[in-house]
ZAMARGU-4260 file (C-alpha; in steps of 0.2 Angstrom, whole numbers, plus 5000, padded with zeros to 4 digits):
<rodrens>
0) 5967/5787/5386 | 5983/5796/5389 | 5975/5813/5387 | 5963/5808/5373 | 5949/5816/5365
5) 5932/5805/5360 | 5916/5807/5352 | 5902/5799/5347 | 5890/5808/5332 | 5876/5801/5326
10) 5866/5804/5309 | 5850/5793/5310 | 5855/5775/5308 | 5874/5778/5307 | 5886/5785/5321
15) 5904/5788/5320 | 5915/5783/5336 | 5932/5790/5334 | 5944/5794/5349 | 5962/5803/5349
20) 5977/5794/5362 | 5989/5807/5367 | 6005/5794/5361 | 6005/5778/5352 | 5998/5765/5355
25) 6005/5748/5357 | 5987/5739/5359 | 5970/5744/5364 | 5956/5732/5370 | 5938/5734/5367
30) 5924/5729/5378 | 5906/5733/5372 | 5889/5736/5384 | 5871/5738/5382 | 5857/5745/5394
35) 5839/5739/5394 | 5827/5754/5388 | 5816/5751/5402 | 5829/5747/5417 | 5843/5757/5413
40) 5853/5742/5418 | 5869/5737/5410 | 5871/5722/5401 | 5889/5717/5397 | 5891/5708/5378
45) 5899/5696/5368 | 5901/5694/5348 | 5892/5677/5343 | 5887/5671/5327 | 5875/5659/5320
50) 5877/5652/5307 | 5895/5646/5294 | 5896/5664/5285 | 5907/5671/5299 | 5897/5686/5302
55) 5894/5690/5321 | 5874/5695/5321 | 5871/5692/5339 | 5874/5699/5357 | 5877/5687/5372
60) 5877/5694/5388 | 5887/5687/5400 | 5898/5691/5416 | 5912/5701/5421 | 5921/5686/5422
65) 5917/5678/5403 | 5916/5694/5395 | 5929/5696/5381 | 5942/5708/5376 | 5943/5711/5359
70) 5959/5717/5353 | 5958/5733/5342 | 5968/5739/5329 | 5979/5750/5338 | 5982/5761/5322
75) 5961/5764/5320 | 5954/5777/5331 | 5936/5776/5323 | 5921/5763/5323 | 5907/5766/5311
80) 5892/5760/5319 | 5875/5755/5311 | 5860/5744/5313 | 5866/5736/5298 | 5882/5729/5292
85) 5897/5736/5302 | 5915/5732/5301 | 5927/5728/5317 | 5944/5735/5316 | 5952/5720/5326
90) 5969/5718/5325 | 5970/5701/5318 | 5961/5708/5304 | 5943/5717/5302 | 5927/5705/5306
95) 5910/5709/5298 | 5896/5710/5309 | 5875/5713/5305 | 5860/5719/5314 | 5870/5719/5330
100) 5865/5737/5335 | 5847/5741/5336 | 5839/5758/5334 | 5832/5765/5352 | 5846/5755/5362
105) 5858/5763/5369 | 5877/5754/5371 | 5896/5760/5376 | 5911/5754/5369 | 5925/5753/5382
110) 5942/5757/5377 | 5959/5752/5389 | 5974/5758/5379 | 5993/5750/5382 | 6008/5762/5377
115) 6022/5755/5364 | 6031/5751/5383 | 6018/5741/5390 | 6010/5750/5400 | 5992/5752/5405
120) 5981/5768/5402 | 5966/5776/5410 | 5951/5769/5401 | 5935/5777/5396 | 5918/5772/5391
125) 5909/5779/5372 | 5891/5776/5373 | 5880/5780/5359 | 5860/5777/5354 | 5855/5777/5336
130) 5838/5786/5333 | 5828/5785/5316 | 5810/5790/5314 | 5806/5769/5313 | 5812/5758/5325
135) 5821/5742/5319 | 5804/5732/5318 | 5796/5742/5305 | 5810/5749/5297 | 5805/5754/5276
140) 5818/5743/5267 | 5818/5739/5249 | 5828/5719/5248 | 5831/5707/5234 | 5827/5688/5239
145) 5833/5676/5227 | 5822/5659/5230 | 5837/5647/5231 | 5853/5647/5233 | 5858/5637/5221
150) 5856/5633/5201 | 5860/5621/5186 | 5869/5627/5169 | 5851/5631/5159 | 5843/5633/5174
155) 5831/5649/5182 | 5830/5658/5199 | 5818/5669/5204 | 5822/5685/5213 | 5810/5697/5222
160) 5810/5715/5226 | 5802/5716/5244 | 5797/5733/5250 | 5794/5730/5268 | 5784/5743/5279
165) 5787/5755/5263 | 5767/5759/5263 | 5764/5759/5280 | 5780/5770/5283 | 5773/5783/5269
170) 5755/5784/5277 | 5764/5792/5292 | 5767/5810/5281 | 5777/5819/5299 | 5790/5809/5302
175) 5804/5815/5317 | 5819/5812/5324 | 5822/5818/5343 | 5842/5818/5347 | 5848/5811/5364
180) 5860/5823/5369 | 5863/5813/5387 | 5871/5800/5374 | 5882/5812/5366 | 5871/5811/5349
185) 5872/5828/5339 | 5859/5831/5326 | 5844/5840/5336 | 5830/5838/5327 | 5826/5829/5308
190) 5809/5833/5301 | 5803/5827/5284 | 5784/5827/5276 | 5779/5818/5263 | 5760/5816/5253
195) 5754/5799/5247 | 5768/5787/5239 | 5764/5789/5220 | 5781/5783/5211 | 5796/5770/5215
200) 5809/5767/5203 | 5821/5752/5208 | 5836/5748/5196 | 5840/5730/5196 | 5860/5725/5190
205) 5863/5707/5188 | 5878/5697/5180 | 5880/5701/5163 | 5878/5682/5155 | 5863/5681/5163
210) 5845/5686/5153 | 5827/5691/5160 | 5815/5679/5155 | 5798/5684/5165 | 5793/5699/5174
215) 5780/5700/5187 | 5773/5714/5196 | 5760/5711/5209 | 5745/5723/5215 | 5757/5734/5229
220) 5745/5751/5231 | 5728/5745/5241 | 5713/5757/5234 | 5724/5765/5219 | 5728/5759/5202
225) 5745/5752/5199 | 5754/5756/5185 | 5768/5746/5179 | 5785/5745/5167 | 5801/5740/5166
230) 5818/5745/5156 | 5831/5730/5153 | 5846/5740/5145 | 5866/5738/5147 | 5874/5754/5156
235) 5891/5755/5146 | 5906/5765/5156 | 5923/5764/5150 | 5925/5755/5164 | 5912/5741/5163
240) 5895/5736/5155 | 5883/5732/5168 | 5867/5723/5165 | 5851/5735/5171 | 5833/5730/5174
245) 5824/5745/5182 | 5808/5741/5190 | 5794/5757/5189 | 5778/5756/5198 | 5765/5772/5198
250) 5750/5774/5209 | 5736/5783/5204 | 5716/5787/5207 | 5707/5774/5197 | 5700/5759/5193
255) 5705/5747/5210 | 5716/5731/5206 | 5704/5717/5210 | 5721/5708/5217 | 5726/5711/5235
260) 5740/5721/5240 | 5757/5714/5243 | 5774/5722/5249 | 5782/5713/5231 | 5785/5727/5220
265) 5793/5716/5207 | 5795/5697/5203 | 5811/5693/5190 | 5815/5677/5183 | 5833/5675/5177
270) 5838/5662/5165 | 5857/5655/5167 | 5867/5649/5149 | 5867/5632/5147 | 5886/5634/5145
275) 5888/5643/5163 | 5903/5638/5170 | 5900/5628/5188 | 5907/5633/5201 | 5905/5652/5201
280) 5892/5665/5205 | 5877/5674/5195 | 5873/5687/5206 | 5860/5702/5207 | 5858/5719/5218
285) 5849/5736/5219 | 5859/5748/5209 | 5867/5768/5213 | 5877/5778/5205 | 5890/5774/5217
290) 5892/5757/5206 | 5899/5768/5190 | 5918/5776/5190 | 5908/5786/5178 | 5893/5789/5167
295) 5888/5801/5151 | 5870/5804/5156 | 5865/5807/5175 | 5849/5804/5172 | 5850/5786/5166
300) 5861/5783/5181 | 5851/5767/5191 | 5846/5778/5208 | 5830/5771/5217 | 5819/5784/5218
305) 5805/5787/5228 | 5791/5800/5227 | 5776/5808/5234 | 5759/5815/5225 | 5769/5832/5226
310) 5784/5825/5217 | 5794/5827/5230 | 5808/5814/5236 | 5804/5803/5252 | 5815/5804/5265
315) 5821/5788/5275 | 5815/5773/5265 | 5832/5762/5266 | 5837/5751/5250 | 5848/5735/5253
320) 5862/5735/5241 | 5868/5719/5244 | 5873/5709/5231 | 5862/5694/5233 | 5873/5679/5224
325) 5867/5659/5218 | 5880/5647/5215 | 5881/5639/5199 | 5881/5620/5200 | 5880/5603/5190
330) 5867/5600/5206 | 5854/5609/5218 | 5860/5604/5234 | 5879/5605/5231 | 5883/5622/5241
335) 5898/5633/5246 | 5901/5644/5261 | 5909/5662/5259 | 5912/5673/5269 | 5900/5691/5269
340) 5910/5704/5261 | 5899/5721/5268 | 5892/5731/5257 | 5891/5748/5264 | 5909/5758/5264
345) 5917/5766/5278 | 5926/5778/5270 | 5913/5786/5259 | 5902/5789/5278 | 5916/5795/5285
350) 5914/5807/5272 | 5899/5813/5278 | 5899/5812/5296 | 5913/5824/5301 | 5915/5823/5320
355) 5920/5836/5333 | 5930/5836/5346 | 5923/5832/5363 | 5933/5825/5383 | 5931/5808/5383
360) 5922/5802/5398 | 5931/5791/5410 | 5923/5779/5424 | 5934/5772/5437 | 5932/5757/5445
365) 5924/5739/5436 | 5924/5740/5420
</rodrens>
């Protein structure tokens, strides 16, 4: 590209693609690429989706001759990548994506620059693997899941906190990332230990006219006793007043649950004013600090936390913050389509990942 300088660096389920052209850019056009795990053989892609929300979550592959070019921003020079939600700089404006990159895969993006003069430069491959101590299968997420999307004035939804693979990532107390450094993936190696899960604490913010009417905690720790408590309280900033309901949940040796063992850490009912306006969105989500501009106490701050027997914190358990929204109408089966707005922020990664310089790679001939 001109001269350019590229990198790839990778921290767990995140990597930061950025890339440096020598001159300005009139354009650049993107191409993306997979390789099978077991063949090595590449497979070239294109962006589908599935469904009306116009978020790309699938791979096509396809031929040299109906794969796409997708035109970049040519003022961006970076790509957060995840196995979650990911944003693509195009230039007629950025496109969400989901799910689209798997842990254990390995993909390139290809990059052919054009100058403010029209003309074409040398073009160079990026490829990258993100590596976690999970695979995407058995990722440890934490998830809300309201049970409909929609809801009367008066009415109730039910949303449940879902810890999937939580336990049966915990059993495992060595956990290990190896980095591929063939892929350019920086990072060596990340070790955590951990004893037997014995606290999570999940904060729960939801729309402030909205009111907690039933809260169910089900048997989550097989062969321990489950102890179990809630706090419903309103985090006042000068910004905002958010409404908080913070699930606990302690195991300990004791009398067994006679109940079996569920990956549900929590069951909340919310009840909807009679008065609601239609047409508009309750909404609930896990809760961070990052939510508050600012805070008095940090220790009330709605964090999930999650510890061991040692009262340590364990490392790698993910926690969705999506906002998970149910529209509010005079019927159950009027619905309306918006678009995904992702959740996760570029900027505050970018933050964290701090890139070094490396020679981008160049290969010649089909792209």
């Amino acid at each position: 590209m001109y001269g350019s300088s590229g990198n790839v660096e990778s921290e767990g389920r995140y990597g930061l693609i950025d890339w440096i052209p020598s001159e300005p850019l009139g354009a650049l056009n993107v191409r993306f690429y997979r390789y099978d795990p077991e063949t090595g053989q590449r497979e070239r892609l294109a962006l589908v989706y599935n469904d009306e929300d116009g978020v790309y979550d699938t791979w096509v592959a396809t031929d040299a001759t109906h794969q796409p070019w997708y035109p970049w921003d040519p003022d961006d020079y970076d790509f957060l990548v995840s196995n979650g939600e990911v944003t693509f700089n195009f230039a007629g404006g950025d496109e969400e994506g989901k799910g689209l990159f798997k842990l254990g895969t390995t993909y390139a993006m290809y990059l052919l620059p054009v100058d403010t003069l029209g003309n074409w430069g040398g073009g160079g491959y990026l490829t990258f693997k993100l590596d976690e101590r999970y695979s995407d299968d058995d990722e440890p997420v934490v998830e809300l899941i309201p049970d409909k999307a929609t809801v009367t004035p008066g009415g109730t939804f039910t949303v449940t906190v879902k810890a999937q693979n939580v336990k049966e990532y915990v059993a495992d107390e060595y956990m290990e990332i190896v980095a591929d450094h063939e892929h350019s993936i920086s990072g060596g190696h990340d070790v955590s230990f951990n004893s037997a899960l014995t606290y999570i604490q999940i904060p729960v913010v939801y729309s402030k006219d909205l009111s907690v009417s039933k809260v169910e905690m089900p048997n989550f720790m097989p062969k321990k006793m489950d102890l179990c408590a809630t706090n419903d309280y309103q985090a006042v900033t000068p910004d905002a007043t958010f409404n908080v309901l913070t699930i606990y949940r302690g195991f300990v040796d004791g009398a067994v649950e006679s109940e079996q063992a569920t990956d549900v850490l929590a069951k909340i009912t919310f009840e909807v004013p009679s008065d609601y306006p239609t047409g508009t969105y309750v909404s609930a989500q896990i809760g961070y600090e990052g939510m508050f501009a600012y805070y008095p106490d940090y220790s009330e701050l709605p964090n999930s936390i999650f510890r061991d027997s040692d009262d340590r914190p364990i490392d790698g358990i993910v926690t969705d913050l999506s906002p998970q929204s149910v529209l509010v109408a005079t019927s159950t089966n009027e619905t309306l389509i918006v678009k995904h707005v992702s959740a996760k922020s570029k900027s505050i990664l970018k933050k964290v990942i701090t890139p070094k310089r490396v020679p981008l790679k160049t290969e010649r001939g089909e792209r």
